[in-house]
C-alpha positions as CSV (number, residue, x, y, z in Angstrom):
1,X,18.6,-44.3,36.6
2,X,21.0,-41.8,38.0
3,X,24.1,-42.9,40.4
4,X,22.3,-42.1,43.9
5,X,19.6,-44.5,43.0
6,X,21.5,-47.4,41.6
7,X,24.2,-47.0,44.8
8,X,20.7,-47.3,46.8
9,X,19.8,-50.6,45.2
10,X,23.4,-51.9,45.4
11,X,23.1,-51.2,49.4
12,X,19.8,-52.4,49.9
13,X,20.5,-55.8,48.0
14,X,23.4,-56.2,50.6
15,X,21.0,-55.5,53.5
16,X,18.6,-57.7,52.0
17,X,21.1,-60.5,51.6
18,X,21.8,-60.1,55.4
19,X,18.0,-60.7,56.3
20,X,16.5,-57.5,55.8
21,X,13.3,-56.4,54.4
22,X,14.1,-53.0,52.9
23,X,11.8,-50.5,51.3
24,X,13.1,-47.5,49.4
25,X,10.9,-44.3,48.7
26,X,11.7,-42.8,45.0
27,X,15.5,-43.3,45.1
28,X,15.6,-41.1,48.1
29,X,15.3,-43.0,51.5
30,X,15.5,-46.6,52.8
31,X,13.5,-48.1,55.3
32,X,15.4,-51.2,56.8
33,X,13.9,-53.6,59.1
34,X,15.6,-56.9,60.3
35,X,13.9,-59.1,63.0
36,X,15.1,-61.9,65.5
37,X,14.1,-63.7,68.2
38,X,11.0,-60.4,70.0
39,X,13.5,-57.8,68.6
40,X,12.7,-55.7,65.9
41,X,16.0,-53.9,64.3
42,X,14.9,-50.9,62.3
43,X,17.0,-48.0,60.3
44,X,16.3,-45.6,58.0
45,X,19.1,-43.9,55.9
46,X,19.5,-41.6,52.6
47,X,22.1,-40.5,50.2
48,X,22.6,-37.1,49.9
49,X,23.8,-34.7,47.2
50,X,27.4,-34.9,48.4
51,X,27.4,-38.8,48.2
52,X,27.8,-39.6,52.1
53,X,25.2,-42.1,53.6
54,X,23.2,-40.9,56.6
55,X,21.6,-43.6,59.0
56,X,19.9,-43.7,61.6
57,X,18.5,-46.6,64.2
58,X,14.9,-45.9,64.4
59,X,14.3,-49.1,66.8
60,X,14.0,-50.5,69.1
61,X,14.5,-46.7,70.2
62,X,16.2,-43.8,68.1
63,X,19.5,-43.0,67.8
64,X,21.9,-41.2,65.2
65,X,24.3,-43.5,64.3
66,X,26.2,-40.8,62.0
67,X,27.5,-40.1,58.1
68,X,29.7,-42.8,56.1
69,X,31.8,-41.4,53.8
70,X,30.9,-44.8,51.3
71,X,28.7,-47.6,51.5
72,X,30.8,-50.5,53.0
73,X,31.6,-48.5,55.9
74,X,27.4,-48.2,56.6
75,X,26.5,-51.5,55.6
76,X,29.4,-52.8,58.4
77,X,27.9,-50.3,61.3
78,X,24.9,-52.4,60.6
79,X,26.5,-55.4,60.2
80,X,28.0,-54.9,64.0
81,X,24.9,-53.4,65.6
82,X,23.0,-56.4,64.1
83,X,25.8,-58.9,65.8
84,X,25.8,-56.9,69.2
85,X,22.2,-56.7,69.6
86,X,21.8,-60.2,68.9
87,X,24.2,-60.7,71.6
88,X,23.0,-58.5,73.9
89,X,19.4,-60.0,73.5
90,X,20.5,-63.2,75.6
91,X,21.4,-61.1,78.3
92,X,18.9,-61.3,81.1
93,X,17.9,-57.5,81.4
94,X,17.6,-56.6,77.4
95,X,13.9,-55.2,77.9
96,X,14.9,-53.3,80.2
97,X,18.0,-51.8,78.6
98,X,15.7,-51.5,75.8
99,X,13.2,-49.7,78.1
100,X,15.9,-47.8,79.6
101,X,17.1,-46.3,76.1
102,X,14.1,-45.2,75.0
103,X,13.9,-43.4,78.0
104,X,16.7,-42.0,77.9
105,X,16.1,-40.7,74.4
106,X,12.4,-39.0,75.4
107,X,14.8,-37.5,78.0
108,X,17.0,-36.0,75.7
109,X,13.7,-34.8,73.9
110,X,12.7,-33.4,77.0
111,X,15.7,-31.4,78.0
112,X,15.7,-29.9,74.7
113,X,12.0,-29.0,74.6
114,X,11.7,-27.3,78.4
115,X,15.8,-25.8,77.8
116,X,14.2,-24.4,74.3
117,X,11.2,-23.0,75.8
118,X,12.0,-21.5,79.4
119,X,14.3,-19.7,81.2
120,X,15.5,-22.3,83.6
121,X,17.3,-21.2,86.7
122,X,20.6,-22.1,87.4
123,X,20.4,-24.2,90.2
124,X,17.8,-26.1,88.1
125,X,20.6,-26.2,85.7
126,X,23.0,-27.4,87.5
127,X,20.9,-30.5,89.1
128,X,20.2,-31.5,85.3
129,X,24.0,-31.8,84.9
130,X,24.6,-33.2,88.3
131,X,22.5,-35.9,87.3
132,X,23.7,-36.3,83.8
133,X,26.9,-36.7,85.4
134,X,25.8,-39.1,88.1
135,X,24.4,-41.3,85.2
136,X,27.5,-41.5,82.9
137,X,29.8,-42.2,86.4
138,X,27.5,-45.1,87.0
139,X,27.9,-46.4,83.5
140,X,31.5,-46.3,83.5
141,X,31.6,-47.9,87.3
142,X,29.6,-50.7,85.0
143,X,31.9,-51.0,82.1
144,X,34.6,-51.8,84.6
145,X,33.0,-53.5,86.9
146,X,30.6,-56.1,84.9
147,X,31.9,-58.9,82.2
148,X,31.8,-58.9,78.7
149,X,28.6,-61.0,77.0
């Protein structure tokens, strides 16, 4: 057993004590799903050849969460995204923040694919940002505005 894959099974028996089911792929990716109340949690993550730990939510909708330099520091992202989603889903309008994100993130796939593949005007250009703007003023007017769960 070389180091990568034995720091994979130390990892996955700590997700698994937290309530996950985990499945690993040859010592080279994880699979980690944890469940509560409708809500399915999912990641995936990896070790690569430098040692750092890349994860990444893959539901309820996709997201990067980034490298960690060491094991404990990933294992406690997923420790707090696993508390603050089980907070947030007692909220009143979590399927439709859920709905909203994965929106968002075929957005995101969107804008990349038709930026990629035309050459888009600048005025076009310019309402794209205008309303990426308009989006992330909104969310801040929200952050002040609204109280904590």
């Amino acid at each position: 057993m070389n180091g990568m894959s034995a720091n994979q099974e130390e990892i996955d028996m700590k997700l698994t004590q937290l309530g996950a089911k985990v499945t690993s792929l040859h010592g080279i990716i994880s699979f980690i799903h944890f469940y509560f109340g409708q809500t399915e949690l999912s990641y995936v993550y990896n070790i690569n050849v430098k040692d750092k730990f890349f994860l990444q939510m893959v539901k309820p909708y996709p997201l990067a969460a980034g490298v960690f330099s060491n094991s404990q520091e990933m294992v406690q992202y997923i420790k707090n995204d696993i508390r603050q989603f089980q907070n947030a889903s007692k909220s009143n309008v979590f399927n439709e923040f859920i709905t909203v994100n994965k929106n968002l993130c075929e957005s995101v796939q969107t804008i990349k694919d038709v930026f990629m593949s035309y050459n888009i005007p600048k005025d076009k250009m310019k309402q794209v940002r205008e309303k990426a703007d308009e989006l992330s003023g909104l969310l801040r007017e929200i952050k002040k505005t609204s109280p904590s769960l």
